[in-house]
Backbone bond lengths (Angstrom), bond angles and torsions (degrees), N, CA, C in turn:
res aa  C-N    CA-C-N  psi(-1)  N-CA   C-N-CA  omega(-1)  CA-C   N-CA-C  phi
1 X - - - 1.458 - - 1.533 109.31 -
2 X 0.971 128.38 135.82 1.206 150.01 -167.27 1.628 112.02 -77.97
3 X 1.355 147.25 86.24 0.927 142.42 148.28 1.540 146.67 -38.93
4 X 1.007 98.48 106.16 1.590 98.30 -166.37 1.657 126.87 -69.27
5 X 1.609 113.21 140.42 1.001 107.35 -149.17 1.743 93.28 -87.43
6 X 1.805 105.70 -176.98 1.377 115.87 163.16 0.979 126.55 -89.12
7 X 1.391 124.24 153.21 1.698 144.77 -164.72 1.577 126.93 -122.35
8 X 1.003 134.55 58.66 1.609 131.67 -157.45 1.872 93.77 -95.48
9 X 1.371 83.11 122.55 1.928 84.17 169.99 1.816 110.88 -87.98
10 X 1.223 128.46 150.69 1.454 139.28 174.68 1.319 110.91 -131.70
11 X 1.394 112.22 118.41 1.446 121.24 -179.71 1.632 101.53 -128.52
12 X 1.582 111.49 132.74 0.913 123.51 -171.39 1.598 105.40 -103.39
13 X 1.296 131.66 139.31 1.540 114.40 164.62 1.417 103.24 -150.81
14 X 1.482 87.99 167.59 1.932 109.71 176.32 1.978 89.88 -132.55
15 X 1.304 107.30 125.42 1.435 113.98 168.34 1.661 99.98 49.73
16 X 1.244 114.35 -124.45 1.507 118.17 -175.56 2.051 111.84 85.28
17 X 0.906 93.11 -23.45 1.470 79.83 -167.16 1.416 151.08 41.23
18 X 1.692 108.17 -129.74 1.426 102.29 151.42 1.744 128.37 -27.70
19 X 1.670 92.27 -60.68 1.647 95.56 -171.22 1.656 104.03 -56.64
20 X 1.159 131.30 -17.50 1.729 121.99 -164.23 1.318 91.89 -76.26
21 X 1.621 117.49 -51.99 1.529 121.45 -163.13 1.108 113.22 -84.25
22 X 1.256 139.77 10.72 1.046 161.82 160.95 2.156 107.89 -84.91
23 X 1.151 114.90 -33.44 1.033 128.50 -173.02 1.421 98.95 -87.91
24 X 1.510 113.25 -34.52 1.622 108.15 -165.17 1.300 129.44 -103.46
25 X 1.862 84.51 -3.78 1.844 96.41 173.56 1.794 113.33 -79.75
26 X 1.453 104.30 -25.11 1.567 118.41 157.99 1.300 128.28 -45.02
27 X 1.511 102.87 -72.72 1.205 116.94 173.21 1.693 119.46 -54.83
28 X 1.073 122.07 -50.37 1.862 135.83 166.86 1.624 96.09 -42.74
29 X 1.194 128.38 -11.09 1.778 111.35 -178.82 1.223 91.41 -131.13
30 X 1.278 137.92 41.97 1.516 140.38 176.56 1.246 103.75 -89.52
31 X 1.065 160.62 79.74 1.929 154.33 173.40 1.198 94.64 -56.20
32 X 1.830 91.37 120.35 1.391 112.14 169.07 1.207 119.75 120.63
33 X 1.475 130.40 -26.18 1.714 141.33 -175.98 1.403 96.34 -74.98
34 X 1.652 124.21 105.09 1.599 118.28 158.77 0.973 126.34 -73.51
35 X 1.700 137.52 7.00 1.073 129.94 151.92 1.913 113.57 -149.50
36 X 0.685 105.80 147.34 1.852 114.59 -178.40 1.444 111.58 -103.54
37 X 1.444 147.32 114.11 1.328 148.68 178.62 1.277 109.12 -132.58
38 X 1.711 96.70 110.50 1.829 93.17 165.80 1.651 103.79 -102.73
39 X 0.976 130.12 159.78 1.598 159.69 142.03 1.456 116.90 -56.05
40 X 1.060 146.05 96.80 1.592 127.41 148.37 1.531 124.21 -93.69
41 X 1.417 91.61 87.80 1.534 123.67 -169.56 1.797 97.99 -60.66
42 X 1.870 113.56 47.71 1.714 106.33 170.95 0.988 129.44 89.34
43 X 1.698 117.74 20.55 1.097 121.20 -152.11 1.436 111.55 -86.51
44 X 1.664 134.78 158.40 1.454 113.56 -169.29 1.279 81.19 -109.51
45 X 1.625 153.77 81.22 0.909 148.57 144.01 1.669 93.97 -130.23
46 X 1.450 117.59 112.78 1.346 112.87 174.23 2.121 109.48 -94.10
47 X 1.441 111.74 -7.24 1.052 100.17 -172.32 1.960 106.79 -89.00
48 X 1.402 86.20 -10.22 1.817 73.75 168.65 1.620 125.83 -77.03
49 X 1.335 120.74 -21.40 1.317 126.83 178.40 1.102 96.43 -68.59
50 X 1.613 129.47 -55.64 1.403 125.84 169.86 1.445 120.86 -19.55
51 X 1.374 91.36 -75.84 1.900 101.49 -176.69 1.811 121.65 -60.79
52 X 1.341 104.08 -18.30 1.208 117.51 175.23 1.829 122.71 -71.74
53 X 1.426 96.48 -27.15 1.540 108.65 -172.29 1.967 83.82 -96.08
54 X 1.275 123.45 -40.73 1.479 108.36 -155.64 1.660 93.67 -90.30
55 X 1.191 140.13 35.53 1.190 145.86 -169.12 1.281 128.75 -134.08
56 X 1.714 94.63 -46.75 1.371 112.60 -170.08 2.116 96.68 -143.99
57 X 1.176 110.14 68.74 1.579 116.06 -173.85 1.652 99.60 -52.94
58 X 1.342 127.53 -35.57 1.238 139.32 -166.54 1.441 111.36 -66.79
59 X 1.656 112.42 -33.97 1.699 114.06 173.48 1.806 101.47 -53.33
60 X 1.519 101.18 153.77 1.344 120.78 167.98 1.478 102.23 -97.89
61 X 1.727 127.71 85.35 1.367 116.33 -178.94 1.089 135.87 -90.89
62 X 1.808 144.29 96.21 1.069 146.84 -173.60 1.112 121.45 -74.85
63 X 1.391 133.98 132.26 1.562 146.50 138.05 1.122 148.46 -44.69
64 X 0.992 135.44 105.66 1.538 125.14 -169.26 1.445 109.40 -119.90
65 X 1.309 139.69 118.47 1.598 125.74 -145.28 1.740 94.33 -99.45
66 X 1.385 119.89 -9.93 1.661 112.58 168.10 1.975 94.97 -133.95
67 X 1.580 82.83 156.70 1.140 98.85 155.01 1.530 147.10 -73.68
68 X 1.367 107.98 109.68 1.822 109.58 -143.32 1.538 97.93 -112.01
69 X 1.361 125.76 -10.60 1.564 116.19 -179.27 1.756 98.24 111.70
70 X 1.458 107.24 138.05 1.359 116.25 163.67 1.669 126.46 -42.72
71 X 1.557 127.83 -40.65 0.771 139.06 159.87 1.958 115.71 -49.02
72 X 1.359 97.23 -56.77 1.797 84.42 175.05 1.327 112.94 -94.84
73 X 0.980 119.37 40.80 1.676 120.32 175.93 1.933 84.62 -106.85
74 X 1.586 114.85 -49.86 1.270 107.65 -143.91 1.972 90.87 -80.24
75 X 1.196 102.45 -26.03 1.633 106.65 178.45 1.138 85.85 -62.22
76 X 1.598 152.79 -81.83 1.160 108.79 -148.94 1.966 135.52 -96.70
77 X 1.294 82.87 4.43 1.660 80.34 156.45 1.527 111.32 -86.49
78 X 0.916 143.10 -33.37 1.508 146.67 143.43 1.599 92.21 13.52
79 X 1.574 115.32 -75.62 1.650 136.33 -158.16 1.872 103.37 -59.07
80 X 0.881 107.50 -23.04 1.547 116.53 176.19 1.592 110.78 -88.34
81 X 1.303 125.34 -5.31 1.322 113.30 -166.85 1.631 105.74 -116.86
82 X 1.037 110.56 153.98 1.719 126.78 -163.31 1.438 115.07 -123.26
83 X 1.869 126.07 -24.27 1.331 120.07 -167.73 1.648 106.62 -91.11
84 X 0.920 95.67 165.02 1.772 121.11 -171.83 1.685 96.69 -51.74
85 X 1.316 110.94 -28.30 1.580 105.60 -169.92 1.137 108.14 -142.08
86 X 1.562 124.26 175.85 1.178 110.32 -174.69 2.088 87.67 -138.74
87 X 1.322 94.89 155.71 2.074 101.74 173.93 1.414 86.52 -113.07
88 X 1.503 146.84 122.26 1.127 153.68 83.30 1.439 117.01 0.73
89 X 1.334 133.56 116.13 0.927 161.09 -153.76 1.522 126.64 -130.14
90 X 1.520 154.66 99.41 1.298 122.49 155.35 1.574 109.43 -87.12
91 X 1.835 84.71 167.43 1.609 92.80 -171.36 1.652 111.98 -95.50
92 X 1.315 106.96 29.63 1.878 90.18 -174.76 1.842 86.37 -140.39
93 X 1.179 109.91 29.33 2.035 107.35 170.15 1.247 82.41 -63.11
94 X 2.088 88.23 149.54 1.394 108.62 177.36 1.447 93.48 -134.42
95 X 1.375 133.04 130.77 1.675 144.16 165.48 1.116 87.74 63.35
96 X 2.054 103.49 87.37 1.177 147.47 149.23 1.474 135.87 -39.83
97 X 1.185 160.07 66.43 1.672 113.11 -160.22 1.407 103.46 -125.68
98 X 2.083 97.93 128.79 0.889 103.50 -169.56 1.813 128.92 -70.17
99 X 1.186 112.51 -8.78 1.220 111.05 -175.71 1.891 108.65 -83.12
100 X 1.098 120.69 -31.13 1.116 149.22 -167.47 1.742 88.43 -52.10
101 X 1.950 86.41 -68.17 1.383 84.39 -161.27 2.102 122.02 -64.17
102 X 1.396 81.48 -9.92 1.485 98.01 -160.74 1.792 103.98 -82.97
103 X 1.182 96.03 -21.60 1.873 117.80 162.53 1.955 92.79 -34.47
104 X 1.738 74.21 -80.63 1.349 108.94 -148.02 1.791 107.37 -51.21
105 X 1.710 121.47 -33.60 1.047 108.04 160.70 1.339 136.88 -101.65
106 X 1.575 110.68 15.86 1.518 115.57 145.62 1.627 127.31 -72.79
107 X 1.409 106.11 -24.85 1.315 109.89 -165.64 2.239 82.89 -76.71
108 X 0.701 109.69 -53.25 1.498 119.37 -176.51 1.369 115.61 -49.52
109 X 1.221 127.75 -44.85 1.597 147.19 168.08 1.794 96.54 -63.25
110 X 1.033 107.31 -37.32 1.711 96.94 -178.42 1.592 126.67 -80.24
111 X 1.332 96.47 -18.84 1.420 105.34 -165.08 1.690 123.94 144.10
112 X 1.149 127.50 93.84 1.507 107.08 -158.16 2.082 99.23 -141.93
113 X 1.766 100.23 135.71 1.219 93.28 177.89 1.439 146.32 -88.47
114 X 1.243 76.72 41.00 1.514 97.70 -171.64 1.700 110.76 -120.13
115 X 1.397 92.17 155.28 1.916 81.35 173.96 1.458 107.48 -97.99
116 X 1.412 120.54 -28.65 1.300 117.32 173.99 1.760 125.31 -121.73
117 X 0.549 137.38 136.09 1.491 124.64 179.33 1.594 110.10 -118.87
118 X 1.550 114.73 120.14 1.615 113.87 178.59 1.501 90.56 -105.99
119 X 1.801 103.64 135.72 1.078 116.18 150.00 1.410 142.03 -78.01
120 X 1.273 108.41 87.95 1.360 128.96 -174.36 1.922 127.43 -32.90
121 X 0.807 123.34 106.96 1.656 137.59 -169.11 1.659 99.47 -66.75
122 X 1.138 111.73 69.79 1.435 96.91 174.81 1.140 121.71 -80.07
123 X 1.431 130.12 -13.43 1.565 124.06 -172.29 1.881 89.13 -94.29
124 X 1.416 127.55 13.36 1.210 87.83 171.26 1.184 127.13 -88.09
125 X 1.908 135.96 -165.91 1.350 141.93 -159.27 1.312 93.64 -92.46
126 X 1.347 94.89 149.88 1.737 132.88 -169.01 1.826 98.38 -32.04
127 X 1.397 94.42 -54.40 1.998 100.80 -157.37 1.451 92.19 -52.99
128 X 1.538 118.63 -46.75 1.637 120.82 -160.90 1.264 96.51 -68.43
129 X 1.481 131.65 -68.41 1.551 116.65 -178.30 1.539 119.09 -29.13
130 X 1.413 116.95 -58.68 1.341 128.90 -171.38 1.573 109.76 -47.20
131 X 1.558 114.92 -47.55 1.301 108.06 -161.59 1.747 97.94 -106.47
132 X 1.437 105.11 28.29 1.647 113.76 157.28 1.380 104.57 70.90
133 X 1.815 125.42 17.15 1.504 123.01 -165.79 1.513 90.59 -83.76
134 X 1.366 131.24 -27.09 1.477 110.53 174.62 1.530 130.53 -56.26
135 X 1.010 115.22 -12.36 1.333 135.71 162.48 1.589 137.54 -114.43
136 X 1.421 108.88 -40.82 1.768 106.56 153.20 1.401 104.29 -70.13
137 X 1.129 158.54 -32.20 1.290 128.62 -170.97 1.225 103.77 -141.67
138 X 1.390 126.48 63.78 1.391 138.39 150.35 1.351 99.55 -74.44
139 X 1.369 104.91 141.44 1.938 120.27 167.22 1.149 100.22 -95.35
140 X 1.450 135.79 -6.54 1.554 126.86 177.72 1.531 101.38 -99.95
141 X 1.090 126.35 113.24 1.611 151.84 173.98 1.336 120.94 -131.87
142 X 1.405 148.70 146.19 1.037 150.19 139.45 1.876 124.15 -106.57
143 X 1.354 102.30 104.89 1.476 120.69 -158.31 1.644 106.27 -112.59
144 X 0.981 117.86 145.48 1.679 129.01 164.91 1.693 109.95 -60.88
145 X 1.480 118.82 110.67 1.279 109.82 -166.67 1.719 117.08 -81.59
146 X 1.611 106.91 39.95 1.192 132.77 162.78 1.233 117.78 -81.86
147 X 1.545 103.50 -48.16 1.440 119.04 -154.67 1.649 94.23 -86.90
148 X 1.468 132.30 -47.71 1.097 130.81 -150.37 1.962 98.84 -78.17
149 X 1.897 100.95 -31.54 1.358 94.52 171.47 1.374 120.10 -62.18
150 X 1.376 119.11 -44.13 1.632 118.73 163.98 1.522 94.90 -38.37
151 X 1.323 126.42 -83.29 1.610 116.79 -149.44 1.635 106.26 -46.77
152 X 1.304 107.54 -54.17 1.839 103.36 -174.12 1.362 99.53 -68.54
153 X 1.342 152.71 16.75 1.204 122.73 165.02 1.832 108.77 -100.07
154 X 1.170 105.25 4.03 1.595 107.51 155.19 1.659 125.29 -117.64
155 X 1.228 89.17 -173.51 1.526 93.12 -155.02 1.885 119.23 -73.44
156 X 1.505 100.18 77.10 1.489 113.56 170.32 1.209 109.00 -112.95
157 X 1.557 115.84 152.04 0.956 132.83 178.89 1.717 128.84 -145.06
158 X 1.408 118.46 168.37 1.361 105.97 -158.01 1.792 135.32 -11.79
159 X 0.990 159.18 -83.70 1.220 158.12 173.45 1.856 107.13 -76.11
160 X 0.945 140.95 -5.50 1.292 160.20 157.46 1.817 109.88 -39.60
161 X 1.252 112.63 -29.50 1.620 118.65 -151.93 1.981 91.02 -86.14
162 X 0.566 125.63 -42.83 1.641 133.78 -171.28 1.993 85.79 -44.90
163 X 1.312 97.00 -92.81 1.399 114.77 -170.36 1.454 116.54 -59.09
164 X 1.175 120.07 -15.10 1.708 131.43 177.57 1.837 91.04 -76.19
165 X 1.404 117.03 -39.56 1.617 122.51 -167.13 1.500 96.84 -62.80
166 X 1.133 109.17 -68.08 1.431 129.84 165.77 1.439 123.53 -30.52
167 X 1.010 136.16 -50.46 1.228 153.69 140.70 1.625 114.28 -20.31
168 X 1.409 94.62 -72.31 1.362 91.28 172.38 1.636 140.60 -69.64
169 X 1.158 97.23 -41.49 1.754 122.43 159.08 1.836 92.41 -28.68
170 X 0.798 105.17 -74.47 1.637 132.88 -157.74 2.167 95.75 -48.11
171 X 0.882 89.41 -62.15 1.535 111.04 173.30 0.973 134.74 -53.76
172 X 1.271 127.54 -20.38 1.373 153.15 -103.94 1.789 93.33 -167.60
173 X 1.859 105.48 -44.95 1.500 107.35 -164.51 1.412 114.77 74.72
174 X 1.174 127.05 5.27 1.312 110.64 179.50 2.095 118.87 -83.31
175 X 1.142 94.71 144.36 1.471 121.12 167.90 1.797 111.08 -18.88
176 X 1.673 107.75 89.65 2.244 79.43 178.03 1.778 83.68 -117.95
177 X 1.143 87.08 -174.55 1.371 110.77 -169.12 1.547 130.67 -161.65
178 X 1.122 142.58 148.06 1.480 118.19 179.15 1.670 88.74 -146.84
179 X 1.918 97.99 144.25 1.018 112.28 178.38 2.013 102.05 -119.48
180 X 1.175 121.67 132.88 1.705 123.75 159.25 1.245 111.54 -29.55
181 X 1.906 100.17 123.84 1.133 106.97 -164.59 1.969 89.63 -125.96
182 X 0.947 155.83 127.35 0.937 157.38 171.93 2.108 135.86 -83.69
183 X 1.183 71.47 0.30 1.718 90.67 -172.55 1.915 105.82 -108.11
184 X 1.165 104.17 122.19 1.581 120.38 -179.49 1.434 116.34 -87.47
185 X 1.303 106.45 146.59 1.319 113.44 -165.53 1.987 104.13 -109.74
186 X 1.284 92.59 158.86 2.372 86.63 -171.00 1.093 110.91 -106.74
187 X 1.489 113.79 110.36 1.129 116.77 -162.27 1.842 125.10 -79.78
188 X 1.410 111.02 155.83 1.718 105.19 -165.23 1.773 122.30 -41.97
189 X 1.498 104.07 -9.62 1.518 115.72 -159.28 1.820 92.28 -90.55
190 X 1.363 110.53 -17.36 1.282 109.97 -156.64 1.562 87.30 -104.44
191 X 0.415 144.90 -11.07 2.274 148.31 -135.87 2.232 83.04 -137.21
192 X 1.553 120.66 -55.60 1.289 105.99 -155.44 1.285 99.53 -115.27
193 X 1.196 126.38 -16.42 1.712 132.82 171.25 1.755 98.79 107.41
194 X 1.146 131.07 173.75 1.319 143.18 -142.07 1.693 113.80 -70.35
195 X 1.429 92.67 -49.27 1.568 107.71 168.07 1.275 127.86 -72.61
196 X 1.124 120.41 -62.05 1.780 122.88 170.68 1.138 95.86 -47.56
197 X 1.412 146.82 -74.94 1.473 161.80 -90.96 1.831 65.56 -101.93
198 X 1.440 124.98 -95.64 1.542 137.30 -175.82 1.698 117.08 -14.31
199 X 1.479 114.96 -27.14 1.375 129.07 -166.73 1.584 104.28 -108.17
200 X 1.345 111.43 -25.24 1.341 118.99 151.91 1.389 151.19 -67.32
201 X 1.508 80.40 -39.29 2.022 98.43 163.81 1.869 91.82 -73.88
202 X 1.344 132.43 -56.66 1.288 117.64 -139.19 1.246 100.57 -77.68
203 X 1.696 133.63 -26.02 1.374 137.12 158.66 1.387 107.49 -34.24
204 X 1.415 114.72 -67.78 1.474 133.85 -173.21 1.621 96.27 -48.25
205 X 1.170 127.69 -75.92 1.416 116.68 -163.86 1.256 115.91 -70.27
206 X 1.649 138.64 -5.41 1.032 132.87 160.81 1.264 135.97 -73.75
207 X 1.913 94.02 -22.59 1.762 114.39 164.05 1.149 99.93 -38.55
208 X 1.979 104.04 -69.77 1.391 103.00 -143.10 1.999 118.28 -80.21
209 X 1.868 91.85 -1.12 2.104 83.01 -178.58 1.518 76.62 -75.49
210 X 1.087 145.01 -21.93 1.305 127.39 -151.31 1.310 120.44 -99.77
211 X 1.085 118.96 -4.85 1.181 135.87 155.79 1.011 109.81 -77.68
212 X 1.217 147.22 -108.95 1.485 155.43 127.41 1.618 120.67 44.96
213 X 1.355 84.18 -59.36 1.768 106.87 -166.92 1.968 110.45 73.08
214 X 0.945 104.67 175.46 1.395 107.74 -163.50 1.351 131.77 -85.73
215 X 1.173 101.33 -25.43 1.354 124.65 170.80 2.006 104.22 -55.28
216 X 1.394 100.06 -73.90 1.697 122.59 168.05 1.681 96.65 -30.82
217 X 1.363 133.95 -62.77 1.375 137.11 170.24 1.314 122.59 -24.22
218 X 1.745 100.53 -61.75 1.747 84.64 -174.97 1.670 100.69 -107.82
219 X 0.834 118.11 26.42 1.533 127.02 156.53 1.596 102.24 -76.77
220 X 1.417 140.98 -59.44 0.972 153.66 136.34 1.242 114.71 19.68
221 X 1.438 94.49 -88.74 1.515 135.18 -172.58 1.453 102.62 -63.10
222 X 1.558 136.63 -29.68 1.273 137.97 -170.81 1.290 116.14 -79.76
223 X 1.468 120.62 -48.31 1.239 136.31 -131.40 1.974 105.50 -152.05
224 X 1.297 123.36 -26.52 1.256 97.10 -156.93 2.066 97.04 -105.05
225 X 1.090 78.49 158.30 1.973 86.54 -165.80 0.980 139.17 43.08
226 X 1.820 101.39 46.85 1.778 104.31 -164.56 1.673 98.24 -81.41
227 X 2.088 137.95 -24.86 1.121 106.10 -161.73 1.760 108.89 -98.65
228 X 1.204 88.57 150.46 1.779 88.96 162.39 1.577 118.51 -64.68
229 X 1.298 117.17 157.36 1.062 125.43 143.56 1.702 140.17 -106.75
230 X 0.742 106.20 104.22 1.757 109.80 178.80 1.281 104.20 -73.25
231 X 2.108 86.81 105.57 1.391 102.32 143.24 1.680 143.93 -56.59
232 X 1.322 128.60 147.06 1.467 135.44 -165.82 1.580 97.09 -94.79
């Protein structure tokens, strides 16, 4: 008989608000996650940690007294977590669904042939489908928290972790997969307004050719997590 493995979700955040708790009232009715970890990757809102502990006593809530980047928020809640796998999480999904997700980590808790599974952004906008970001750089993944410790124990950094995962997967040969994910993520234009938001993505994507280098890019983009998996 097949023993089912463990599930710890990790959510990293800076501010977020509404949208975080909105993310965590979902996740809190998920059957099956043995542990819940958010990050407060510095946030200058001290009354959300508040509401977060008097809401949800069951979260594991970490502090981070500056803002260090998504990448070292998730390294160090990483150190708090114990299950066989880890759900990657962002904190600003918008139109959640909880059964969906709760599919997706039963089918995983039971047995799954894959080593990683990214949850695929299908409702996002045209440009992101096209240039395959619904799937290279989804923050919703479910990974072996083997593999992701290999990735953070080299040199990645803030927005870097998506495609650094990827990277390795790839390298590595291991099994990815992506299953329909239905919940949208808010993008920087919407959070900083048209200009910042634009100077933010192009920072962000210059991290990652630059990390990477370009070649690694459309290798990426060609080949890595093209099949679905059908969930049972």
């Amino acid at each position: 008989m097949h023993t089912p493995c463990s599930i710890a979700c990790l959510i990293p955040f800076y501010n977020e608000g509404d949208r975080l708790l909105a993310v965590l009232d979902v996740v809190t009715r998920v059957p099956g996650l043995a542990q819940i970890v958010c990050v407060d990757d510095g946030s200058n809102d001290p009354e959300l940690a508040q509401t977060i502990r008097q809401r949800w006593p069951r979260i594991r809530l970490l502090q981070l007294p500056d803002n260090k980047g998504k990448t070292a928020a998730i390294r160090h809640g990483l150190s708090e977590i114990r299950a066989d796998y880890v759900l990657l999480m962002d904190a600003d999904l918008q139109q959640m669904n909880r059964a969906e997700l709760s599919r997706i980590v039963r089918q995983v808790r039971q047995g799954c042939p894959a080593d990683m599974l990214i949850l695929r952004r299908l409702r996002a906008d045209w440009f992101v489908r096209m240039s395959r970001a619904d799937v290279l750089l989804s923050g919703e993944r479910i990974i072996r928290r083997a593999d992701l410790e290999a990735v953070l124990s080299g040199p990645v950094e803030r927005f870097q972790l998506e495609v650094a995962i990827n990277e390795y997967m790839q390298q590595h040969q291991k099994r990815v997969c992506w299953v329909p994910w239905s919940a949208k993520n808010t993008y920087k234009t919407q959070k900083r307004g048209p200009v910042e938001g634009f100077v933010a993505d192009a920072a962000m994507y210059a991290s990652i050719v630059g990390h990477l280098g370009v070649a690694s890019v459309v290798r990426q983009y060609r080949s890595f997590a093209r099949k679905p998996l059908r969930l049972n």
